[in-house]
N, C-alpha and C positions, 0 to 999 in steps of 0.2 A: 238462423238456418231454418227453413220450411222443414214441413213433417216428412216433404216427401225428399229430399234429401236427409235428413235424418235416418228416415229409412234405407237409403241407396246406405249410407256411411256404414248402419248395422249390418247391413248383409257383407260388405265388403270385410269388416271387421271380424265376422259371422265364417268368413269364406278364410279368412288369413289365420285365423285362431284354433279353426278343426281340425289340421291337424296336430295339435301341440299335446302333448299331456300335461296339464296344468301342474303336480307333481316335478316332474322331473325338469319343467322350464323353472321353478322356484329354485330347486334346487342347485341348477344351473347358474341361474342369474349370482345366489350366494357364491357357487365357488368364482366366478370373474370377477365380482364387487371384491372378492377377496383378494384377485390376482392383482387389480387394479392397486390396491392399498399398498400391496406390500412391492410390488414392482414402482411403485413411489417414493418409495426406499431405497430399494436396491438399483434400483437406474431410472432417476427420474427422466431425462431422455430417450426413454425407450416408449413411455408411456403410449404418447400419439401413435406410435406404428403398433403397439399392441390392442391400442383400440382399435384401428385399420383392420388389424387381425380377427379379432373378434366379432364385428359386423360379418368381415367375409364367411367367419367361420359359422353365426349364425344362419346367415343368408342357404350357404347349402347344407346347412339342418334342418329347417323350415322344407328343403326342396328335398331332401333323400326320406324326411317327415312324409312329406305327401303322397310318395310312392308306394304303392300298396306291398306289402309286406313278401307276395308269391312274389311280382313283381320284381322285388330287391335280389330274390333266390336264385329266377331264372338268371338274372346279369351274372350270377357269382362264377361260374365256368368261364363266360367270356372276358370278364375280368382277371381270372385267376390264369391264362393263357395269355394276355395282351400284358400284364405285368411279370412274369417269367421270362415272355421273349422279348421285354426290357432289359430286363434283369440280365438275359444273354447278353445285349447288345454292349451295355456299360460295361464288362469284361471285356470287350472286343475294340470298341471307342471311344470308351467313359472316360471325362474328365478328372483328374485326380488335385488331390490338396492333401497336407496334413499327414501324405503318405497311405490315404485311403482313398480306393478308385471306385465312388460312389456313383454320380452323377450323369444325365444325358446333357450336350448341351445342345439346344435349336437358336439358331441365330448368337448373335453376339449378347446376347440381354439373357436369355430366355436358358435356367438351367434347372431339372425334375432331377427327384431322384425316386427312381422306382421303387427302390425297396419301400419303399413307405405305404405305394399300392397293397402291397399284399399283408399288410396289418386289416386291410378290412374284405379284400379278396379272397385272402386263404378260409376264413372262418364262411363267407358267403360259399363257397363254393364247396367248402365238407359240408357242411348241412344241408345244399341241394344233393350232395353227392348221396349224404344217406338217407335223404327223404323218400329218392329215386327206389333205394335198396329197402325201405319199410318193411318188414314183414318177414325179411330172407336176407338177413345180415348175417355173414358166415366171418369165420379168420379170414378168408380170402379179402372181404370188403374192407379188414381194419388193416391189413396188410396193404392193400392198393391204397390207402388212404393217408398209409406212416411213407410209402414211396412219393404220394402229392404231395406231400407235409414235406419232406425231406429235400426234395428237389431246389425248392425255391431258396430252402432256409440254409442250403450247401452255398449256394451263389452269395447268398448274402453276408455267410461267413465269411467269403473269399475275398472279400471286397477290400477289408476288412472291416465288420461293420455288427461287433460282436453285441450290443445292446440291441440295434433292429432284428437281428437274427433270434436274438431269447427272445422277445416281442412276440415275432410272427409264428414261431415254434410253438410257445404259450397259446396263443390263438388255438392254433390249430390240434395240438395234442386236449384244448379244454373241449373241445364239440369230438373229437375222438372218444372223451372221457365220458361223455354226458349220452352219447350215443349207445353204450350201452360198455362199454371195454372191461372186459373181465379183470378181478384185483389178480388172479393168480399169472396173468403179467404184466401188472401194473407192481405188484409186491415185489419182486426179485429184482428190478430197475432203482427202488428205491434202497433196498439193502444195499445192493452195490453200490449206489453212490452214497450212503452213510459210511461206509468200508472206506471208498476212499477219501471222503473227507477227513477219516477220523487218522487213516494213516497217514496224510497229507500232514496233519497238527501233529503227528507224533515226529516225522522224520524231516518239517518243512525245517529246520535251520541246515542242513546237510542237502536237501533238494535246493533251495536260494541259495545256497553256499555255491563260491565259487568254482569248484569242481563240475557245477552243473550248468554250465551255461547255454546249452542248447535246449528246448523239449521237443521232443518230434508232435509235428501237427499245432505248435503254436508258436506266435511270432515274439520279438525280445518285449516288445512294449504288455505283450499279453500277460506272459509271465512275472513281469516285473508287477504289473497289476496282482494278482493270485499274491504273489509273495510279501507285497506292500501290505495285501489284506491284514496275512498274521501277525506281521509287523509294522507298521507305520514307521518305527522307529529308528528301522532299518538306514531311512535316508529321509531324513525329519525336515532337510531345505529342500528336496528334489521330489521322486514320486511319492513318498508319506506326508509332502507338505499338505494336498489337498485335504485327504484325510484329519489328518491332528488337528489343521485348523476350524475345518466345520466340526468338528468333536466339541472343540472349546466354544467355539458358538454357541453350540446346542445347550450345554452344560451350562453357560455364565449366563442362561436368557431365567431360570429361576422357576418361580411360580408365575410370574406378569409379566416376565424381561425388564429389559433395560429402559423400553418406553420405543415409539415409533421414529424411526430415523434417527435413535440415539446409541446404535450398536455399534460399540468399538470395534470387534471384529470386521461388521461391515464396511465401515466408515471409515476405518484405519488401513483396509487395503490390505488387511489379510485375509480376508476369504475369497478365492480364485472363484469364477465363474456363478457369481451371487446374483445375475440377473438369469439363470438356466439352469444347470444340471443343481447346487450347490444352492435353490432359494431356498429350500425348507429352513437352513440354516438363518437361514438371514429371520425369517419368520417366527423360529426357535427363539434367539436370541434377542428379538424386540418385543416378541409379544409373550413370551415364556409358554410355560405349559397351558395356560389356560388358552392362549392363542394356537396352541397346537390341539386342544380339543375340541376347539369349536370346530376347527378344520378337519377335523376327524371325524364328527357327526355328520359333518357336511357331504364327507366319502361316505359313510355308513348308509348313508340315507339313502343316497346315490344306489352303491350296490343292494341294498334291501330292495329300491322299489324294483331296480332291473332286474334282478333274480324273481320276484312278483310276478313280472309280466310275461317272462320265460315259462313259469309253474302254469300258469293260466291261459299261455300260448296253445291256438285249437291245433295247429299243426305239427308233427317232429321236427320238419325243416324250420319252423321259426322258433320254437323252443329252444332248440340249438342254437340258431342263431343270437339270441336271445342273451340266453345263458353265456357262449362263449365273451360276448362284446360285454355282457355286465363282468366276466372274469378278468377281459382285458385291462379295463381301468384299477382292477385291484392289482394287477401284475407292474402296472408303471405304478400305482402305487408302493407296494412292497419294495421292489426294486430299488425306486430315489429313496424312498426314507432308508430302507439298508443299507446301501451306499453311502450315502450324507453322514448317516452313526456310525460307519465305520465294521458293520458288518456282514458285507456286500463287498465284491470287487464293483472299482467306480468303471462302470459302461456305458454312462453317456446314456441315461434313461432319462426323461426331463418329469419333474414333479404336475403330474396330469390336470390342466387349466391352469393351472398357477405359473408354472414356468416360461420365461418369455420364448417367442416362436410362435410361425406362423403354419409352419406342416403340420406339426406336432399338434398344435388346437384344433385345423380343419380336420386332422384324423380321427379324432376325440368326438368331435362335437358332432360330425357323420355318423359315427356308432352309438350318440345320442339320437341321431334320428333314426336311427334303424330300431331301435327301443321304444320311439316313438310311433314306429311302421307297425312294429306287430301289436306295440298299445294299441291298436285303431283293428289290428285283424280280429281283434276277439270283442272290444267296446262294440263292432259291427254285426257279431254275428245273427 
């Protein structure tokens, strides 16, 4: 190779690499090397379409990366409007399965599901929303802000589509929080729901008991969820199967586990949906604790440097943004693993790069670049 192609190659290399954060691409690359291993396990034919997955999902990381961070802010309105009056429309035309009416379909091939838009819409669009309002944030602004917040995440309850719905709620009530939201009514929302969790555990054998077979405002499979929670044992072959058996997963994998591809649970066909909602188990159980802390540093890392570049972000609206998208990943975090232990109702939250899926990565890996957007707004100033 001539010097002067050498040179053409570095500039191009030079051009491809600016906007990465070298940080958060390391980090990244561990958690898919990691997704890769264990989804070798757990469904080795899944592999090749999860790597399919991952280039795509790189490819518009690199591309929402390059976009300048005000850039990202201004789209969040018209994003956050074009996926709501989706959101309409799958209520009105949606395709249904499973008994949930999620989906758009275009053509015979081609099937979206909006809700998935507004996991990175809703957070884009309150942080321009209160960028706009800087300086003159009243109640009135976090009122208009809990009615954008609410709108979408009502549709998406209805769907019924209760894990996207905590999702994008989470989103949005975290750039609400960071914006400035007073505790004196953030405090009284949280009493009351310790109220009723705790009178839930005092009266739930009498609420699941058969005299209660209705609850107003939630469907039979919702509630049988809630009730499986305090009980598993309730119905140990039906909906407390999933439960008990990733429990026992988690628990028989030790200090190292059982060894890679050698998990009885896994490999004996008791643990339901080991290649998605249900991998951490799989991961628990083969590679025991110490495989579950690497995997944990690996999150740590993650949210430490995104909260960094939130803290350091020049402007409100990317601070917010910032912050909320580093909060997002610790909320699919939280969620699976509570779920998976058995101390979560199970909502179909997938364990964040690890789990197999192709929306669920590109959603991810997009809020990596937008982490990478405002790394570059303040690297530049």
């Amino acid at each position: 190779m001539s010097s002067r192609h050498r040179f053409r190659f570095a500039r191009l290399l030079e051009a491809v690499l600016r906007p990465l954060d070298p940080a958060l691409l390391l980090i990244l690359a561990g958690l898919l090397g990691y997704a890769v291993v264990i989804m070798s396990s757990a469904s080795p034919d899944r592999v090749s379409s999860q790597l399919m997955h991952i280039g795509l999902a790189v490819i518009l990381m690199w591309i929402v990366a390059s976009i300048p961070a005000q850039r990202l802010l201004s789209l969040g309105p018209t994003l956050y409007v074009a996926g709501t009056v989706l959101l309409v429309l799958v209520h009105l035309f949606g395709a249904s399965a499973k008994g949930a009416q999620r989906w758009l379909e275009i053509g015979p091939t081609i099937r979206i599901q909006p809700s998935e838009v507004m996991k990175i819409a809703m957070p884009m669009a309150l942080a321009w929303f209160f960028q706009k309002r800087e300086g003159y944030m009243g109640v009135g602004a976090f009122l208009l802000s809990a009615v954008l917040l609410a709108v979408p995440v009502a549709l998406i309850a209805k769907q019924p589509d209760l894990g996207t719905a905590v999702l994008v709620a989470a989103a949005g009530i975290y750039v609400i929080f960071f914006a400035g939201l007073s505790w004196k009514l953030i405090l009284p929302v949280l009493v009351v729901g310790a109220v009723a969790i705790g009178a839930f555990a005092f009266f739930g054998d009498e609420l699941c008991g058969e005299t209660y077979q209705n609850w107003p405002g939630l469907k039979d499979y919702q509630r049988d969820r809630i009730c499986t929670l305090f009980d598993p044992t309730r119905d140990p072959l039906g909906k407390g199967f999933h439960i008990i058996q990733s429990t026992i997963a988690i628990g028989s994998g030790g200090l190292t586990g059982r060894g890679w591809m050698l998990g009885t649970q896994t490999h004996g066909g008791f643990l339901p949906e080991r290649h998605t909602d249900f991998i951490f188990a799989v991961l628990a159980e083969e590679l025991g604790l110490v495989g579950v802390l690497l995997l944990l540093a690996l999150y740590l890392a993650l949210l430490m440097r995104g909260l960094l570049i939130a803290v350091v972000a020049p402007a409100l609206g990317t601070k917010l943004l910032a912050g909320s998208v580093t909060m997002i990943f610790f909320t699919y975090l939280f969620v699976n693993i509570g779920m998976v232990s058995g101390i979560l109702p199970v909502v179909g939250v997938p364990l964040p790069f690890i789990s197999y899926g192709g929306t669920a990565l590109v959603t991810l890996c997009v809020g990596i670049g937008i982490l990478m957007s405002v790394r570059r707004s303040w690297r530049e100033r």
